[in-house]
RODO-953312 format. One record per atom (N, C-alpha, C, O): residue in three letters; x, y, z. Coordinates in steps of 0.001 Angstrom, whole numbers, plus 500000, padded with zeros to 6 digits. Atoms other than C-alpha are relative to their C-alpha. Layout:
<atoms>
AlaXYZ;...
</atoms>
This chain:
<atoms>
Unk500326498701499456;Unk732073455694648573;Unk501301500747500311;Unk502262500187500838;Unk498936499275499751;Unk734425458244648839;Unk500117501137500351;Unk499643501927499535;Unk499846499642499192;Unk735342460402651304;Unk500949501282500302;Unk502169501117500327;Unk499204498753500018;Unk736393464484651867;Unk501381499474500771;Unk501443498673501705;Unk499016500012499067;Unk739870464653652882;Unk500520501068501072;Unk501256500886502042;Unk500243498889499270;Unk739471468139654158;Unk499530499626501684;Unk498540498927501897;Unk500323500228498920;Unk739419468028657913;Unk498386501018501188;Unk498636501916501992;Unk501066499562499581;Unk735316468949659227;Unk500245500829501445;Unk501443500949501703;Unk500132499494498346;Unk734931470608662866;Unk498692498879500469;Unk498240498911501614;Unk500639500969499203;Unk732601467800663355;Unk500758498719499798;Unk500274497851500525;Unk498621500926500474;Unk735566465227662092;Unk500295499440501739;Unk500216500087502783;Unk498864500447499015;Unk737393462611664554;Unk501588499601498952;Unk501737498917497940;Unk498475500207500731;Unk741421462769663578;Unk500679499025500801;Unk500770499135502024;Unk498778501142499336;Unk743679459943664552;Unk501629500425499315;Unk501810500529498102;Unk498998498525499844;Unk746993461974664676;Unk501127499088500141;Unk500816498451501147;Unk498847500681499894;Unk750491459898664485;Unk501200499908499247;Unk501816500761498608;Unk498967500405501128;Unk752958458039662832;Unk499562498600498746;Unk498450498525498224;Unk500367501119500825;Unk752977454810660554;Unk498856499212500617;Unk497784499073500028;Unk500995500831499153;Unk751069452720663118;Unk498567500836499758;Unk497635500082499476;Unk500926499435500388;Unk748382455485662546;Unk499323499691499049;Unk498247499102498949;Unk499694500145501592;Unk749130455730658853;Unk499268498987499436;Unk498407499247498595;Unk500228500978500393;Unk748528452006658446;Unk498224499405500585;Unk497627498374500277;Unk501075500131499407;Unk745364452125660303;Unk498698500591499538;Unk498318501726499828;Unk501043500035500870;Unk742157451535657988;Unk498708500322501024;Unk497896499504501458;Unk501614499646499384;Unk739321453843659912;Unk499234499502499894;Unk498713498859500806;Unk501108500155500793;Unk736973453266657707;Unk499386498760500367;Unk498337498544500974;Unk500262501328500041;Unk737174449727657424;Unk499666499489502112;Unk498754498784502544;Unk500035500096498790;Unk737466449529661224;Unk498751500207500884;Unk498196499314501523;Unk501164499159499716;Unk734637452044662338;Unk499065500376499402;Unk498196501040499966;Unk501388499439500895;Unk732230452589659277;Unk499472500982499948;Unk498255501039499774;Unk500265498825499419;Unk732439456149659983;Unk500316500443498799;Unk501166499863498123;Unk499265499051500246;Unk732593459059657942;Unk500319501076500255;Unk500308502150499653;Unk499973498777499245;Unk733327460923660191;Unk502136500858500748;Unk502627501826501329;Unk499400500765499718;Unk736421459749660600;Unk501860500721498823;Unk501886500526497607;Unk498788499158501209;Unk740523461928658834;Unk500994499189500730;Unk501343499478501874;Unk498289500543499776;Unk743601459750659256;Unk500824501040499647;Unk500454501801498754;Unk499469498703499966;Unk746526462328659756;Unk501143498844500589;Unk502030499398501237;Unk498436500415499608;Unk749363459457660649;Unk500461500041498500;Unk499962500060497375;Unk498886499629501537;Unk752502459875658385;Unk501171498896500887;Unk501616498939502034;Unk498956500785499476;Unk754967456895658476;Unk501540501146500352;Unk501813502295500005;Unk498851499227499691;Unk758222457992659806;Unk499918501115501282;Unk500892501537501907;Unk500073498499499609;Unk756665460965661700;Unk500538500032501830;Unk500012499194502562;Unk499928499728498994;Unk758034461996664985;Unk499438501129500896;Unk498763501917500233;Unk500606499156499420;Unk756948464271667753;Unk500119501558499439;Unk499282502461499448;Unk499855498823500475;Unk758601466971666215;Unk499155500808498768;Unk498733501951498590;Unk500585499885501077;Unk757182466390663037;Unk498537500378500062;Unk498150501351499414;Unk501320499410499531;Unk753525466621664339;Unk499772501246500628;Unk498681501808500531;Unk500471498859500005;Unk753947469567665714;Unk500296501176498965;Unk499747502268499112;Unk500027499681500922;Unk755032470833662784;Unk499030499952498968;Unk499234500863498166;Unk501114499873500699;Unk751917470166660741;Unk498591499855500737;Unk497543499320500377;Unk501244500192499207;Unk749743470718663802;Unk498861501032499283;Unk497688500684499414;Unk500575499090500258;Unk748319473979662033;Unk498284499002499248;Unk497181499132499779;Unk500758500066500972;Unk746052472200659302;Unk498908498998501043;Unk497988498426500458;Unk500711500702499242;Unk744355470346662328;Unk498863500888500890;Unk497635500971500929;Unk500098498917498977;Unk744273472925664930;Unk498794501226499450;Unk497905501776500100;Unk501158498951500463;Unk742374475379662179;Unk498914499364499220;Unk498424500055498326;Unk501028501252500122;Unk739935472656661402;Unk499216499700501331;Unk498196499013501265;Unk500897500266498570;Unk738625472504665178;Unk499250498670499776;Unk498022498746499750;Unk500344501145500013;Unk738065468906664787;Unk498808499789501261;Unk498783500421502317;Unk501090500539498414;Unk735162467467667354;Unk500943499286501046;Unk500958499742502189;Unk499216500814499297;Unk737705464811668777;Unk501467499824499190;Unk501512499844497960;Unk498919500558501002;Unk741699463867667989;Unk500490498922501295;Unk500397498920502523;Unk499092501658499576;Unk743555460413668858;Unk500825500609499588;Unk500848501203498510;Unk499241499955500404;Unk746620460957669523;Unk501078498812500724;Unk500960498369501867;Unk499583501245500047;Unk749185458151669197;Unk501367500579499986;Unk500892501715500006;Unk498151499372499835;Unk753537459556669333;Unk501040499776500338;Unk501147500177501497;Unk498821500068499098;Unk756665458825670223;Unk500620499259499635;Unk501767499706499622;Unk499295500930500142;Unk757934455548669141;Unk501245500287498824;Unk502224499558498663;Unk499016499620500889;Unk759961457041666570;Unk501101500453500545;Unk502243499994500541;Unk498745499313499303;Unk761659459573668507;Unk500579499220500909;Unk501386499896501546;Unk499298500807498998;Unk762903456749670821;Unk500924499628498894;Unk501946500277498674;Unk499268500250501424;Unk764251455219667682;Unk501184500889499364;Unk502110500553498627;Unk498807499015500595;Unk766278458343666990;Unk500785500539501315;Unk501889501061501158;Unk499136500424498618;Unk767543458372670573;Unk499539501595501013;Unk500401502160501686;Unk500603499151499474;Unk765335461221672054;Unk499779499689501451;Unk499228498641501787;Unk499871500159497767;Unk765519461335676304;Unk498823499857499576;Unk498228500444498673;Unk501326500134498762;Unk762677460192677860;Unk499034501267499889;Unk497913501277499381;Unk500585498915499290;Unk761895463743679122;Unk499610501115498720;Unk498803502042498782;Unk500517498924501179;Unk761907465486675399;Unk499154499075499235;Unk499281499374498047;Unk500984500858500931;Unk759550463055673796;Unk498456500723500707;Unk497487501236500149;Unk501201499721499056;Unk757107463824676838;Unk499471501155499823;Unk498305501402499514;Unk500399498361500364;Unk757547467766676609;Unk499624500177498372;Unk498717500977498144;Unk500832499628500787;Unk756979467613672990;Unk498877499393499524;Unk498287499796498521;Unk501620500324499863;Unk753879465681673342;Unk498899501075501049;Unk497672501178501030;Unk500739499172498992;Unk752930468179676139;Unk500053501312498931;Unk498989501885498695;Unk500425499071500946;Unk753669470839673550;Unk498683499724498927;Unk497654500291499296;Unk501101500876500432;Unk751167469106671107;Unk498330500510500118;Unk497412501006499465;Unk501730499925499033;Unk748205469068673791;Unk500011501960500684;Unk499094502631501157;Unk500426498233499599;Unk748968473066674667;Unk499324500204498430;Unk498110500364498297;Unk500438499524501661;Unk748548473727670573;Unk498816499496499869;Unk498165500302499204;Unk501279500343499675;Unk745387471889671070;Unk499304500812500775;Unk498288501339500321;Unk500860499489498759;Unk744270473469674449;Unk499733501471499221;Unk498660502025498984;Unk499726498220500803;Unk745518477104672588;Unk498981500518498974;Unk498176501445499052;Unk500793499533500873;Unk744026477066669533;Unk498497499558500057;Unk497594500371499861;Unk501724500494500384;Unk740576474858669473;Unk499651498905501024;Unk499548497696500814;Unk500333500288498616;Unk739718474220673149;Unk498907499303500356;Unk498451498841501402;Unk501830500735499568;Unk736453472835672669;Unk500338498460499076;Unk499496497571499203;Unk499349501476500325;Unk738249469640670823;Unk500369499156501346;Unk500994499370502384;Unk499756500915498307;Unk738002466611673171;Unk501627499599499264;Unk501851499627498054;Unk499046500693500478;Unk741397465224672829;Unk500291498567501437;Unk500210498414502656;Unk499298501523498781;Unk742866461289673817;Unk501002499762499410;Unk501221499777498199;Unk498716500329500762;Unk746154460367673770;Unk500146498378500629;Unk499634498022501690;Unk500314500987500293;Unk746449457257673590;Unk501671499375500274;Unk502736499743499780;Unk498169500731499315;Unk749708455043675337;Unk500576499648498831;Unk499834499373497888;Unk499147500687501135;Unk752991453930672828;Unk499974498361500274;Unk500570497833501213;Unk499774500873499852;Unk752498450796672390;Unk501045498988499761;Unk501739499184498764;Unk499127500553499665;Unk754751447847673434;Unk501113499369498195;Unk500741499000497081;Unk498981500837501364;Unk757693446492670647;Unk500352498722500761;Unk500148498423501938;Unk499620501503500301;Unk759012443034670105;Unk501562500026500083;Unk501952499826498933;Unk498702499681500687;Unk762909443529670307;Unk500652499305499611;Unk501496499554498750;Unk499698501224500959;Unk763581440072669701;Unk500027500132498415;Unk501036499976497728;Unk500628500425501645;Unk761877440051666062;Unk501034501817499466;Unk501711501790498438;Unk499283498725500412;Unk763582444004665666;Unk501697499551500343;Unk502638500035499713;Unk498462500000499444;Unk766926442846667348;Unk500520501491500289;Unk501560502020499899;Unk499174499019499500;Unk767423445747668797;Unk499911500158502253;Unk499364499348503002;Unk500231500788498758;Unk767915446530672733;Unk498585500048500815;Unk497590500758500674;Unk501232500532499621;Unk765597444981674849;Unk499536500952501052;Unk498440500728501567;Unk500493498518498889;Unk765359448484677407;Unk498930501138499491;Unk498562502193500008;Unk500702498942500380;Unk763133449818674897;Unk498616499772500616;Unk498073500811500992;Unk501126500359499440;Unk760236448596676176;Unk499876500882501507;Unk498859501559501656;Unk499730499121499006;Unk761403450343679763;Unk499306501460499750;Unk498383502158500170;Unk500876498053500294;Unk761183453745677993;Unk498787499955499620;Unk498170501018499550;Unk501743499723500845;Unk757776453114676530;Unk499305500262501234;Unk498654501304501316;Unk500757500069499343;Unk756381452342679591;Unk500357501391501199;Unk499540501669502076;Unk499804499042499058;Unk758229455432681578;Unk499402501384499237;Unk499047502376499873;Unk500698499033500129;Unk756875457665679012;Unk498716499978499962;Unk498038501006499974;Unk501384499759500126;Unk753623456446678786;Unk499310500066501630;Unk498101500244501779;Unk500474498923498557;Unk753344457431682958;Unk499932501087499916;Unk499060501751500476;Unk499847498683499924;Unk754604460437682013;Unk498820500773499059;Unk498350501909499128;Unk501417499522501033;Unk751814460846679366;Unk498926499793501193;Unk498316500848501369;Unk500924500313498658;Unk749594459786682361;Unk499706501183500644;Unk498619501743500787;Unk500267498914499197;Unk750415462444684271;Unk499665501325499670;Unk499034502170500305;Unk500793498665500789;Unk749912465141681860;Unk498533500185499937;Unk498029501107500579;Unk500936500763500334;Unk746813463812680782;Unk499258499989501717;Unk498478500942501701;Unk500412499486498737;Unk745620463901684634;Unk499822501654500181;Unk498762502272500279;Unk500103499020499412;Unk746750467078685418;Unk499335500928498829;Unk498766501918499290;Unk500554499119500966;Unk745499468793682194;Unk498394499487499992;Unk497693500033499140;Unk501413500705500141;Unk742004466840682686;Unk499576499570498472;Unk498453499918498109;Unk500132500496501061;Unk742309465147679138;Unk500169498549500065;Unk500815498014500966;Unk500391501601499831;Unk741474461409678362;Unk501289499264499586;Unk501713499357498435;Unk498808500710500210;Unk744616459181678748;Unk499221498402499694;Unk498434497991500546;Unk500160500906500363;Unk743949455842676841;Unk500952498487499855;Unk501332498005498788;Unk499162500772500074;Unk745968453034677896;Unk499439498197499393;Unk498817497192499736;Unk500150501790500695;Unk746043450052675490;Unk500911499408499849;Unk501017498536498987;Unk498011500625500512;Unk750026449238675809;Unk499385498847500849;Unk499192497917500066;Unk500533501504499804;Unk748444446195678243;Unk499930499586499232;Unk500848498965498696;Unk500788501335501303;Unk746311444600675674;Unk500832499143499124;Unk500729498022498627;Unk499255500795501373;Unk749171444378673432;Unk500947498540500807;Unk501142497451500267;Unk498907500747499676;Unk751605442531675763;Unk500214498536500189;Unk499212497827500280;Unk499947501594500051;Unk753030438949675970;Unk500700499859501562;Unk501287500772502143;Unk499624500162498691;Unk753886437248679368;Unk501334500633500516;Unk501388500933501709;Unk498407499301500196;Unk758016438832678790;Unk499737501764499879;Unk500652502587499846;Unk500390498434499779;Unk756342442386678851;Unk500638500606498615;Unk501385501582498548;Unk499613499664501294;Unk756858442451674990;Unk498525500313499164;Unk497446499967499646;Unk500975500070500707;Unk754539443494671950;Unk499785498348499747;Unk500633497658499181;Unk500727501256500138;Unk752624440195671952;Unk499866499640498142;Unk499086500231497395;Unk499645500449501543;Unk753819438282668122;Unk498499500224499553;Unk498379500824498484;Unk501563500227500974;Unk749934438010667153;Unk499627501344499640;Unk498805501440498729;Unk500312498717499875;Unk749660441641667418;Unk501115500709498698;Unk500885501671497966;Unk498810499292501149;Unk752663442560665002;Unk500159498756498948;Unk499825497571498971;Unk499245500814500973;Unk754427441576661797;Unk501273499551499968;Unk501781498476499647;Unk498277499870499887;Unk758070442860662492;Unk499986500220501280;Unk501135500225501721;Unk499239499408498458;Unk758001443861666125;Unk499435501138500521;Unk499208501466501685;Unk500816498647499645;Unk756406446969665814;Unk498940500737499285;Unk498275501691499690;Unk500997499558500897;Unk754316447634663246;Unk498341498551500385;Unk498305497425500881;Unk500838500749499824;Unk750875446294663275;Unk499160498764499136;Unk498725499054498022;Unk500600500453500536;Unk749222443217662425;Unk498722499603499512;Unk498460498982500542;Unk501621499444499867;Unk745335443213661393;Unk499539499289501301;Unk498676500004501810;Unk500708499954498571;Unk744377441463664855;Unk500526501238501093;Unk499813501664502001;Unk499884498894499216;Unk746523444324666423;Unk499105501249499860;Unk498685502049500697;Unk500862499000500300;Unk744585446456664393;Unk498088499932500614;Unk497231500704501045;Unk501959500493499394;Unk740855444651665325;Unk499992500863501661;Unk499297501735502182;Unk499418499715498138;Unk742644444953669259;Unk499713501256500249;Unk498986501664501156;Unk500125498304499308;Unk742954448709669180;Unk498915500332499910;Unk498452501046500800;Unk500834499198500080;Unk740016449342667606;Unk498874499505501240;Unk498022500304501629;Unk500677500383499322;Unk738292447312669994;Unk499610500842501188;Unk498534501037501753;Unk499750499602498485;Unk739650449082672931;Unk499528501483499920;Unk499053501866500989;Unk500404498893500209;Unk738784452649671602;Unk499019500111499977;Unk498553501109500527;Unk501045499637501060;Unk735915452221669910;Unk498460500938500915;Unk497644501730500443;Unk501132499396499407;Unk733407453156672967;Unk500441501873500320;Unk499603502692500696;Unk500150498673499722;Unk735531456758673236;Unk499620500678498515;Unk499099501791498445;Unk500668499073501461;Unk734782457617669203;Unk498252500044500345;Unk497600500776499600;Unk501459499931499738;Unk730999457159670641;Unk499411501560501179;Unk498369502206501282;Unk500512499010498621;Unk731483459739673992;Unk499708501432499360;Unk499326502360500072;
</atoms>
């Protein structure tokens, strides 16, 4: 069966980067209701750069997932946050009657990446700061960076391949943890 790629106004979009990207809806949720819109590589910037083809689609619901990249390219803390808060205005702005969830960065491995081990720090200081947006804007904050973690407050090995990318029980995991807001 095969499936418009055109984005419906009764459509749910899952909105990201690779971790998105790599993330088989279909197979997951049995939906077709259902537009993947992650792009490996993509950073915050980058999404709001192709927010248009979303935004004039008035989707029913979007997942949104962000950030781990721009840490990667050495983006403060505080501009990852604002351009995720930009993001959710271009949402609020254009097609207001879209539920939107954003959905926490989940945890890395820095062992298996070798890189340093403070990244994990920033994940978890921006995903408060996603918190608090997400409060004060009255939009659904979805925290699944728990689920992933291992007793060292790392992405938990069963969950990944390399450290950060996902492995299909990470993938079962998320969908697990979502799956009752693609129903609300």
């Amino acid at each position: 069966m095969s499936f418009p790629s055109y984005i419906r106004d009764t459509d749910i979009v899952f909105l990201g980067d690779s971790l998105t990207e790599s993330f088989d809806l279909q197979k997951h949720f049995g939906r077709n209701d259902i537009r993947n819109r992650g792009m490996s590589g993509n950073m915050t910037d980058h999404v709001i750069y192709r927010l248009e083809e979303i935004t004039d689609a008035q989707p029913a619901k979007v997942f949104l997932m962000i950030g781990i990249n721009d840490i990667y390219q050495g983006y403060e803390t505080e501009q990852i946050i604002s351009n995720i808060e930009k993001i959710l205005s271009q949402f609020d702005q254009h097609c207001p009657k879209t539920s939107l969830f954003v959905q926490s960065i989940l945890p890395i491995n820095p062992e298996k990446l070798f890189i340093d081990k403070t990244v994990n720090t920033t994940i978890y200081q921006i995903n408060l700061g996603l918190k608090e947006i997400c409060d004060r804007q009255k939009i659904t904050f979805i925290d699944i960076h728990p689920d992933f973690l291992n007793n060292k407050g790392e992405m938990n090995e069963t969950y990944t391949y390399d450290g950060v990318h996902l492995s299909e029980a990470g993938y079962i995991l998320w969908a697990e943890l979502i799956q009752n807001y693609l129903n609300e």
